[in-house]
N, C-alpha and C positions, 0 to 999 in steps of 0.2 A: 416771823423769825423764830418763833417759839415752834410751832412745828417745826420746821426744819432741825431742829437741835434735839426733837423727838424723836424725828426719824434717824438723825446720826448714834443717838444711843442706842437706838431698837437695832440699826446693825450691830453696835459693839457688844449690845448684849446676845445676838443672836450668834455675831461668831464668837464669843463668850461660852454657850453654850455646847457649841459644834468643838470646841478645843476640849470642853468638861468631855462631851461625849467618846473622843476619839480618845481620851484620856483611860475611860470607863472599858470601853471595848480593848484593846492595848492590854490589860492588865487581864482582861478577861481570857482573851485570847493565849498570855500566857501563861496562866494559868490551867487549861486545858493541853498545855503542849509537854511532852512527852521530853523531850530535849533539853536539859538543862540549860544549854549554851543559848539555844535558840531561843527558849523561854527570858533567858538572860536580856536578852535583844531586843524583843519585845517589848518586857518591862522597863529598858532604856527608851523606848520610842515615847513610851507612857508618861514618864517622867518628864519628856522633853514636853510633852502637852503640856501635861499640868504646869509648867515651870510658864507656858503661852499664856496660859488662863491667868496665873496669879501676876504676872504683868500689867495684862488687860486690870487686875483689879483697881492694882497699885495707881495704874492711871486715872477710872474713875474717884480714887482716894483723893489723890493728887486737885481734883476738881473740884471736892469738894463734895463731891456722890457716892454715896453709901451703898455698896451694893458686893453684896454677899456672894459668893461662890455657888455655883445653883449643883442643886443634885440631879444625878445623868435623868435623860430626858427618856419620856416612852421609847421613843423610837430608836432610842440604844439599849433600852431593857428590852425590847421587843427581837430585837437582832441577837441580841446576848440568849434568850430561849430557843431562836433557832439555832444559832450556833449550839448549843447541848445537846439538842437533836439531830439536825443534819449533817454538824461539825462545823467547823471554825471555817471553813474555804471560802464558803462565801464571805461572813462577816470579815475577810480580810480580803474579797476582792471590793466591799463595799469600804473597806478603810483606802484601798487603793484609789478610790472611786473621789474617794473626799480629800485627801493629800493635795490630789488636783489640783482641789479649786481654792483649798487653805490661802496658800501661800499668795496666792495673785488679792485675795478678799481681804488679808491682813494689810498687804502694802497698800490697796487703795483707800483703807479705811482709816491707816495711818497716815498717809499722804492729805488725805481729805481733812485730819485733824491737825495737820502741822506738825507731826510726831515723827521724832528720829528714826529711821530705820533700825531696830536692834538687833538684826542676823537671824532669830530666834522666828525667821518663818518660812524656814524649810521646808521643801518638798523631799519626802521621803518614798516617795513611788518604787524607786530603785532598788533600794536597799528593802522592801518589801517581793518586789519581785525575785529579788537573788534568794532573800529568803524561804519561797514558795520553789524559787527551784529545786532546793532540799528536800523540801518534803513531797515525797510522790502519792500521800494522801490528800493534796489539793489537784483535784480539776483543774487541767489543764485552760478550760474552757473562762477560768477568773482569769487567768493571766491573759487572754489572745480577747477579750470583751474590751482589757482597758490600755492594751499595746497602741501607740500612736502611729499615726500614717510611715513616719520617718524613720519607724526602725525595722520596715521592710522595703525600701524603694523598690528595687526589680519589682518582687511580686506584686508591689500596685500598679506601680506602670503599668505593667502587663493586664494586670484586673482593669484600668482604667481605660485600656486601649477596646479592649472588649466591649465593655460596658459602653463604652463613650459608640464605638458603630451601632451597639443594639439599641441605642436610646434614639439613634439618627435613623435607622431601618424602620423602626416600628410604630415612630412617631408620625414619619413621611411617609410612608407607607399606609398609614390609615389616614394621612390626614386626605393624601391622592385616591384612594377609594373612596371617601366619603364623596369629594369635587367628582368624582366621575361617577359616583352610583347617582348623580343630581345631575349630571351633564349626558347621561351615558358615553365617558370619554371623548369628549365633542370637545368644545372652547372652555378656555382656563384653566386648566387642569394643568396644563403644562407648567404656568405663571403660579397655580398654587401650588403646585409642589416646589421650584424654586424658590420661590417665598417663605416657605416653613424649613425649607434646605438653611439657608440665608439665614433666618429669626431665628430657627433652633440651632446653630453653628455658633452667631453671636451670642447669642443668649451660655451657649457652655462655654464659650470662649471666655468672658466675662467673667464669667462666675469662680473658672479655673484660674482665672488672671488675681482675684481677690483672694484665693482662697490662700494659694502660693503666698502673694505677699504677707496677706496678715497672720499667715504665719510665721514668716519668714522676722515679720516685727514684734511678734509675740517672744518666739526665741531669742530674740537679738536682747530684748528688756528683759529677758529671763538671765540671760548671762550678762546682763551689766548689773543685775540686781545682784546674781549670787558675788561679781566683785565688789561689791559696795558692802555686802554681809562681812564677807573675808576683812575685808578695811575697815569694819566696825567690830565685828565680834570675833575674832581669831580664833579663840578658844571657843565658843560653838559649833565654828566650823570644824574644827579638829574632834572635836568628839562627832562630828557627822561623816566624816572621813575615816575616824576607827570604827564607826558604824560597818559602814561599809567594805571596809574590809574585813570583819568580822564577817561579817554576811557571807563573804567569799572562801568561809573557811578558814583564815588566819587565826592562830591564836591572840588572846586576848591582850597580851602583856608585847606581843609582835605588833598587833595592830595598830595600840597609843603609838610606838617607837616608829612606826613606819607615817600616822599620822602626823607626829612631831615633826619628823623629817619632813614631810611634803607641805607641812604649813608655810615653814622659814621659807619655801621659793612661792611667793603672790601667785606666779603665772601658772604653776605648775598645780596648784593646788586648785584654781581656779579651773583649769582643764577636766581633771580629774573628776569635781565636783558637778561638771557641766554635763559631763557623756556617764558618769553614775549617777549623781542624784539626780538631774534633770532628765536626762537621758534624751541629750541631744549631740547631736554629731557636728560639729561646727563646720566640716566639709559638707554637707546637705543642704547647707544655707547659701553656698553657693550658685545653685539653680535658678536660672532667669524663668522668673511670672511671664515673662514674654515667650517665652521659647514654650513653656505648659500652655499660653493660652494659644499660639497658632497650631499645638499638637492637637490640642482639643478641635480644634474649632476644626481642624482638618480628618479626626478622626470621626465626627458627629458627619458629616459631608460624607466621607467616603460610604457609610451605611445609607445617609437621608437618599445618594443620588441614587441608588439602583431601582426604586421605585418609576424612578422619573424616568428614565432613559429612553426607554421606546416611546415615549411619547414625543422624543425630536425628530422621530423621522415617519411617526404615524400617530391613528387617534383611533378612536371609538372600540371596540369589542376587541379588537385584535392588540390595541393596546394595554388594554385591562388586563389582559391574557397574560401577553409579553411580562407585564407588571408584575403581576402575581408570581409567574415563574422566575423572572431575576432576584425578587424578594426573596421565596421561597431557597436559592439554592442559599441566599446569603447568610437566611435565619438559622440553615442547616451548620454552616462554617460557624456560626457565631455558637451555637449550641455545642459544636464540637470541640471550639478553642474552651466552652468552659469549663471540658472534663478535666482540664490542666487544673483547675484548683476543687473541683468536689471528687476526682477519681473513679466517677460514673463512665458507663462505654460511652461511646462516643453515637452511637446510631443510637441509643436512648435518649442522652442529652442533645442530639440534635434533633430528632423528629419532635422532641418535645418541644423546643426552642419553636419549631414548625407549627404545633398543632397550634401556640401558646399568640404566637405574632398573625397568623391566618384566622382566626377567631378573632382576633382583633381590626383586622381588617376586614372582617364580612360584616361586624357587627356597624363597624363607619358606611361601609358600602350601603346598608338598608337604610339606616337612617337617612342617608345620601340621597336616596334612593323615595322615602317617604317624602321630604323635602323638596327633592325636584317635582314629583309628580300634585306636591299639594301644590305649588308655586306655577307650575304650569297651569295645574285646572283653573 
């Protein structure tokens, strides 16, 4: 039992720490920044930490546990000298990085304690990124590292559809060379490539099915949390909502007025909070885990079968043949739909998609190929 209440305070102390930290870097950051306003912003985010931290204290007081406000940790001081040097972009896509996971490790550590929700564990991603849109001395490259699936659907899709045939082409495609370079395209080869068509189809189907949902319930607990904040702490949420529209540019004394306003309506304010600070799109959550998993599971297929094909109406060397060329035009197609997102020609990204999936295939094929002939002798 006593462990167990070691290990609950080693979290609280540890996300203790991570709030001093994000507190440390926040100040630091604005302190480096050039922008009054924006610097302003900042050092409000900083404040909002530290106000996280001296809570957390208050609690262990309350307990009866003595424990001191820790000074920022290396590994904020260490972030804080590259920021002087490389600049602050990074150390604010690594604040980006940590807002993340803030907010989800506050409420289970509170939950896990029996402790009221106090509003005060916001995710400020949002309003970080609005921020960074201002400034065109941050890398692009912070922003697009910590952007979530949901706030480009088309283009995943699209990346997803690609991806999802080349993983089924090159998977089946080697796994059928390897069964014929040991059969010389003779018996099973047909049955083994079905079979990994089949295993590797379910297998993405499944996993696309899980992935959809959990996050689908991940979002859903993210916006019943932020209305639980709003119905507990009003006034936090209201300064997370002039946050944010500050962010966007409004002035300061407009912002409050405009936060005031959208507090008074629950639902509205909640919205608001949900597609800025979370930055979830509550129409996205509408998308059936079922309808992702049969897209999957049919775009893994449409790549796995081209390997397979001639082997339903023939077998041995002429099917190998056959194999290789249906593979080959398909790897060519898939190389080419990828210049849609790196802007490479198209006969570059595709021969390469070619040299990249046939290397892969000959190297199944020996091996295939050693195995048959030790298994024979």
């Amino acid at each position: 039992m006593a462990a167990t209440h070691l290990n609950k305070d080693t979290k609280y102390t540890d996300s203790l720490q991570t709030e001093v930290d994000a507190a440390f870097l926040y100040n630091r950051v604005a302190d480096a920044e050039s922008v009054p306003a924006i610097a302003d912003m900042f050092r409000e985010l900083g404040g909002i930490e530290h106000e996280h931290a001296a809570k957390m204290i208050e609690r262990f007081s309350r307990e009866g546990k003595k424990v001191e406000l820790p000074t920022p940790s290396w590994r904020a001081r260490v972030l804080d000298k590259i920021g002087k040097v490389l600049g602050y972009g990074y150390v604010i896509g690594v604040l980006m990085d940590t807002e993340k996971s803030i907010g989800a490790a506050q409420v289970r550590l509170k939950e896990q304690g029996q402790i009221p929700v106090s509003g005060d564990e916001a995710n400020h991603v949002k309003i970080l990124q609005n921020l960074i849109n201002n400034k065109s001395k941050v890398a692009g490259e912070h922003i697009s590292r910590i952007e979530g699936k949901h706030r480009s659907i088309g283009g995943n899709a699209l990346r997803a559809a690609v991806l999802g045939a080349n993983d089924g082409l090159v998977s089946n495609m080697s796994l059928v060379m390897g069964v014929a370079g040991a059969t010389d395209g003779q018996s099973g080869v047909l049955l083994a490539g079905m079979a990994g068509l089949l295993a590797g189809a379910l297998s993405m189907a499944l996993g696309e099915w899980i992935s959809v949902k959990s996050s689908q319930e991940l979002y859903e607990r993210q916006m019943a949390l932020e209305m639980i904040e709003i119905e507990t702490n009003p006034e936090g949420e209201m300064r997370e909502l002039a946050l944010i529209y500050m962010a966007k540019g409004i002035p300061q004394s407009q912002a409050h007025e405009m936060a005031v306003s959208a507090i008074e309506d629950t639902d509205r304010a909640h919205d608001i909070l949900v597609k800025e600070e979370l930055g979830i799109n509550p129409d996205e959550l509408k998308g059936s885990p079922w309808e992702a998993a049969i897209a999957s599971f049919l775009l893994f297929a449409l790549g796995a079968i081209l390997p397979v094909i001639p082997f339903f109406y023939t077998s041995g060397y002429a099917a190998i043949i056959q194999s290789l060329a249906f593979s080959t035009v398909g790897l060519f197609v898939i190389g080419a739909a990828i210049t849609l997102f790196t802007g490479k020609s198209v006969w570059y990204s595709g021969f390469r998609q070619v040299l990249f999936g046939l290397a892969a295939a000959a190297i199944t094929y020996i091996i295939g190929k050693i195995i048959g002939v030790s298994i024979a002798g």
